[in-house]
N, C-alpha and C positions, 0 to 999 in steps of 0.2 A: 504494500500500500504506500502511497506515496501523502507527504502533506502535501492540503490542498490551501496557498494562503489566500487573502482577502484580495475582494478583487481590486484591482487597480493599484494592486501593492506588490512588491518584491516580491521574489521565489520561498524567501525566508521570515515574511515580516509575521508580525504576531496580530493577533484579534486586540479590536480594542472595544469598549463600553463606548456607549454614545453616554455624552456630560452637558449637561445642557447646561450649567454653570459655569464652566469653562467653554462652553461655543465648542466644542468638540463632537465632531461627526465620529458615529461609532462606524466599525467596519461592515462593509458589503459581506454579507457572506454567500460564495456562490453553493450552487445544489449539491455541486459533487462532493462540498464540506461534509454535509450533511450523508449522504446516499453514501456514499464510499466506506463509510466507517461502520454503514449499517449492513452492508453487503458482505463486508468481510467478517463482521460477528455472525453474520446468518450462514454464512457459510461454513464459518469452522463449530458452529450448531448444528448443521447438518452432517460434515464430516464425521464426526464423533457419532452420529448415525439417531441424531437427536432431530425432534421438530420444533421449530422454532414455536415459542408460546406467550401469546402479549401478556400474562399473565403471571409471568414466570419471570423476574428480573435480576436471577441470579445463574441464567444457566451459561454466561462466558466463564462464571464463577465455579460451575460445576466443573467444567471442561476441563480445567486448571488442578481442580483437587482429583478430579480421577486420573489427569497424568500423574500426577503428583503420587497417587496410591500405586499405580502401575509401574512405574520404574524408580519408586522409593524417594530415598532422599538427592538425587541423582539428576535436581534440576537446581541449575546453576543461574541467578539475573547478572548480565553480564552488559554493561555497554555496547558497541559498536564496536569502537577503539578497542577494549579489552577483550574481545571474541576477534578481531585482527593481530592481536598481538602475541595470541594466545601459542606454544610451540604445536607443533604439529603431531607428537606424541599426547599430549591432552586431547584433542581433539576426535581420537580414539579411544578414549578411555570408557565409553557408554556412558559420560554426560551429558544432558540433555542441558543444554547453554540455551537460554533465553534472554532474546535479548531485543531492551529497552533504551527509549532515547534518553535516558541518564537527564531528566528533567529539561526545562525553558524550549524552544521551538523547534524545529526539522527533527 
């Protein structure tokens, strides 16, 4: 998945609040902000061989604890940078590296 920024902004820039006390126009947010992020939970809801349930607002949550139970203690949150860095022997070792944008934007 890739991020989607606001429109008429950089590749990188972040979302803002509209501030009507400071005159600040909040950010554009275009569709695929939205759609893309719900496409790829729905998917890896199906994956796992689950149906998506609007009533159900924990099952990316589920997803997570049944890997989790499945291959033990054996999932790693790993940056970007630190899953590039990582030697090539670790990366055999049956860790499952997960990896997150290490928080603020891309």
């Amino acid at each position: 998945m890739k991020y989607v920024p606001p429109l008429c902004e950089g590749e990188n820039a972040s979302y803002r609040n509209f501030n009507p006390a400071k005159g600040e126009d909040g950010s554009i947010v275009p569709a695929e902000a939205i759609e893309h992020p719900q496409r790829e939970i729905v998917n890896a809801i199906k994956a796992m061989g689950q149906e998506p349930d609007e009533k159900k607002l924990d099952q990316l949550a589920q997803i997570f604890l049944e890997l989790k139970k499945k291959l033990g203690t054996k999932i790693v949150p790993v940056t970007q940078k630190e899953y590039d860095d990582l030697p090539e022997s670790k990366l055999s070792d049956g860790i499952c590296y997960l990896i997150y944008s290490g928080g603020g934007g891309g």
